[in-house]
Every structure is written in C-alpha cells, then in structure tokens.
N, C-alpha and C positions, 0 to 999 in steps of 0.2 A: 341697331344692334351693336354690343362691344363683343370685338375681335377679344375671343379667349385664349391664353399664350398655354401652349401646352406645359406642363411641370415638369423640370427638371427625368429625366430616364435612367435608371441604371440599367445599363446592357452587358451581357455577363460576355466577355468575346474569347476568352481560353480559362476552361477547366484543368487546374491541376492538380493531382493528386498529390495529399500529404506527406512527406516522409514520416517517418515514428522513429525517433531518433532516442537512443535511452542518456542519460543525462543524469551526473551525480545530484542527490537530493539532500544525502546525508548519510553517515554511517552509523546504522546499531552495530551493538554489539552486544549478543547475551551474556550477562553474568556466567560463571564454571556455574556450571547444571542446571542453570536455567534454559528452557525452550525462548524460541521466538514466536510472537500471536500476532495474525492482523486481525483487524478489528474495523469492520463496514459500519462507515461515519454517521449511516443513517440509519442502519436500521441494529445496529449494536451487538450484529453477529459476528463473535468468538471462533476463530482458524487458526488452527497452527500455520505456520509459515513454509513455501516451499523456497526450496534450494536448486541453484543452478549444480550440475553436476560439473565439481572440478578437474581441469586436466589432470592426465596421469603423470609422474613423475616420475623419474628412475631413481635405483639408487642411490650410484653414484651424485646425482642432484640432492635428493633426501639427507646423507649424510656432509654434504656444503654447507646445507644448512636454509634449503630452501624449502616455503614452507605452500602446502595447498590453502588458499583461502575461499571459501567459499561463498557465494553472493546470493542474496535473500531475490527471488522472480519479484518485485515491486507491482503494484497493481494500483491503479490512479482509485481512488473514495477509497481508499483503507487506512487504517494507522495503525503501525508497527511498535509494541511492547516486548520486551525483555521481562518475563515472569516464572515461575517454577512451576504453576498451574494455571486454569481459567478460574480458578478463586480468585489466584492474586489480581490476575487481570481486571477481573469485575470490582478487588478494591481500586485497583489505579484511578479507574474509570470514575467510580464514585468522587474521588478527589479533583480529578478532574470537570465536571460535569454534575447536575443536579442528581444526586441520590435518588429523587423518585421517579426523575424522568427514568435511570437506567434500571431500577427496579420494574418499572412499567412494561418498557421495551423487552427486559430480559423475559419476562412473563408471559408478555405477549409470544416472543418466541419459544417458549416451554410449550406452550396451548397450539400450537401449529405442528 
C-alpha cells in the first residue's frame, strides 16, 4: 500500500469582521440645473441620487464666506451621471454602451 500524504489544509483560526470604510472615488458635480442619476450597472435602472444632509451653518460663518457642500450617499454597482432628465441619461448611456442592449434592458424594465 502507498502511504497517502494528506493535502495541504486551510484552517480559518480568527474571524474578523470587516471595517466599511468610505474612501474618495472621485468627484461629480452637476452642471447649474442639472440633477444627479445613478444608474445600476447591471440591470440599467435610472435613480435620482441621494444626498447626505449638510451641516448647519451660522451666519456669521455664511457671510465669511463659507460654503455648505453637499455629498452624493455613493452606493457600490452604480454609476453617477450629471443630466437635466432620465432622457438625457439614457442618451449618455447609449454613447456609452451598445444602443440595443440599453434599449432591451430599458424595455424590459418598462414591462415589469
């Protein structure tokens, strides 16, 4: 008989939990009067963007000359457009990406 050599083990010996850490990715910025959209990478659904709610600021700061800036909540499988509607969005997207696949996709979520 040959002696079988056991293979190699991974043995897990401390679980630890992940931190979620938020991390610059990049900055939008809407065009004046444009909205902000995200847009799910995969299946090609159209959302306005939320906002984190900015500190309050006093007056006296206000006329210093400081300003509130607001931060878009980031969500991992989205991608963020600068648009004045979800027309323009779904042209971006066309230039982006095949015309009939987002045709398809957008369709398919019309019928749902």
């Amino acid at each position: 008989m040959i002696d079988e050599k056991p293979k190699d083990q991974v043995v897990i010996t401390d679980q630890k939990e992940q931190e979620t850490q938020l991390k610059k990715v990049g900055q939008v910025r809407p065009f004046r009067g444009h909205k902000l959209f995200k847009v799910n990478k995969i299946t090609l659904e159209i959302i306005e963007a939320e906002f984190v709610k900015p500190d309050e600021i006093t007056f006296e700061e206000a006329k210093a000359g400081k300003k509130v800036k607001k931060k878009v909540i980031v969500e991992e499988g989205f991608a963020y457009f600068s648009a004045l509607n979800k027309n323009n969005v779904i042209k971006k997207l066309k230039k982006l990406v095949d015309p009939k696949e987002v045709d398809r996709l957008l369709s398919k979520l019309e019928n749902n």
